[in-house]
C-alpha positions as a printed NumPy array, in Angstrom:
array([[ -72.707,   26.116, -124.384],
       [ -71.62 ,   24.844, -120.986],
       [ -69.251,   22.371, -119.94 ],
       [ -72.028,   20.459, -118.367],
       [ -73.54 ,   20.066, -121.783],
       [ -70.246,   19.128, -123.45 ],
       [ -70.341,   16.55 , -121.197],
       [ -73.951,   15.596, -122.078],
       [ -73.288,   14.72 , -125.507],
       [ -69.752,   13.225, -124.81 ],
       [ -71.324,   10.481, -122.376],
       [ -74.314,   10.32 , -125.416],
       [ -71.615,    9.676, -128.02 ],
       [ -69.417,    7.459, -125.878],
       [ -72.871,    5.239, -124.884],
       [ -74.119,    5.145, -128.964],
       [ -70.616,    3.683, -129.922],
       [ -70.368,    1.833, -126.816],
       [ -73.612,    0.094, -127.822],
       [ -72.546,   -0.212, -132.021],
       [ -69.087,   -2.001, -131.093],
       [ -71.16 ,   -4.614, -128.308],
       [ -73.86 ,   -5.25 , -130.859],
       [ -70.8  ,   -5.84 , -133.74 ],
       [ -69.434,   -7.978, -131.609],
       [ -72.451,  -10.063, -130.799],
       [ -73.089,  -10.358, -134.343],
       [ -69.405,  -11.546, -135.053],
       [ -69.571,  -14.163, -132.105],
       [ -72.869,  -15.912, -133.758],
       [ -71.859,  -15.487, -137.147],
       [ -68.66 ,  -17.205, -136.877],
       [ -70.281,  -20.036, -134.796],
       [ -72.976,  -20.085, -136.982],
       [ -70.319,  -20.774, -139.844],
       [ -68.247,  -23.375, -137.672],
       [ -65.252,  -21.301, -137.314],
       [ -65.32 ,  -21.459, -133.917],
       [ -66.904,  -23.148, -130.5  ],
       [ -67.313,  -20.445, -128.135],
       [ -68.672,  -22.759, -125.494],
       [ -65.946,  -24.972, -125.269],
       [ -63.48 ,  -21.222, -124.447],
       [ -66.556,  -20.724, -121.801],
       [ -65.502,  -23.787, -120.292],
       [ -62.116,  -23.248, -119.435],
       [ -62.441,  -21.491, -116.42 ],
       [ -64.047,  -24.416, -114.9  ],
       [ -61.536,  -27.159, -116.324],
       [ -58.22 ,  -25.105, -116.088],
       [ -56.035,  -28.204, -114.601],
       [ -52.466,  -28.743, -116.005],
       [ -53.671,  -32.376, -117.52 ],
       [ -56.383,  -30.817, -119.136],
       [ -56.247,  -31.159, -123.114],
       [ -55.676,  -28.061, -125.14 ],
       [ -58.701,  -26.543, -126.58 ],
       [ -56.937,  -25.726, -130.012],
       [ -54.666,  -27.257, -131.487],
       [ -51.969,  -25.42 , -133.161],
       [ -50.12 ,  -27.68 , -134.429],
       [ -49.826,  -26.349, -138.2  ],
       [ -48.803,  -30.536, -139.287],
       [ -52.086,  -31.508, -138.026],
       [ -53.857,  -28.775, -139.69 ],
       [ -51.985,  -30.016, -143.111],
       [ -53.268,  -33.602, -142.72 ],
       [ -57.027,  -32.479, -141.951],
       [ -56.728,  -30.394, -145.401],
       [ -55.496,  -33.764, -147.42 ],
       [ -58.299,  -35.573, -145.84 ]])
């Protein structure tokens, strides 16, 4: 066995999991907005409205989350 085809199946290997972790992570983005966990959208738009004014995206304020969960 050569070097160049340890390298064969080393680029093979590295390109299957390569393509498992992308597809997991695919399946974990529309999952979790499927569920309502989270708006990915609204993180794609904060490169276009990045200004200092702008209001936060999340709020982590954990009072607020209290009163949503008495609600």
């Amino acid at each position: 066995m050569s070097i160049a085809d340890i390298q064969a199946y080393a680029y093979l290997v590295g390109t299957v999991i390569a393509v498992f972790v992308f597809y997991n992570y695919i399946v974990y983005l529309y999952r979790s907005e499927k569920r309502g966990e989270k708006d990915h959208e609204k993180f794609g738009k904060l490169a276009l409205d990045d200004d200092i004014t702008s209001k936060p995206l999340v709020d982590n304020n954990p009072e607020a989350k209290n009163e949503k969960k008495e609600k």
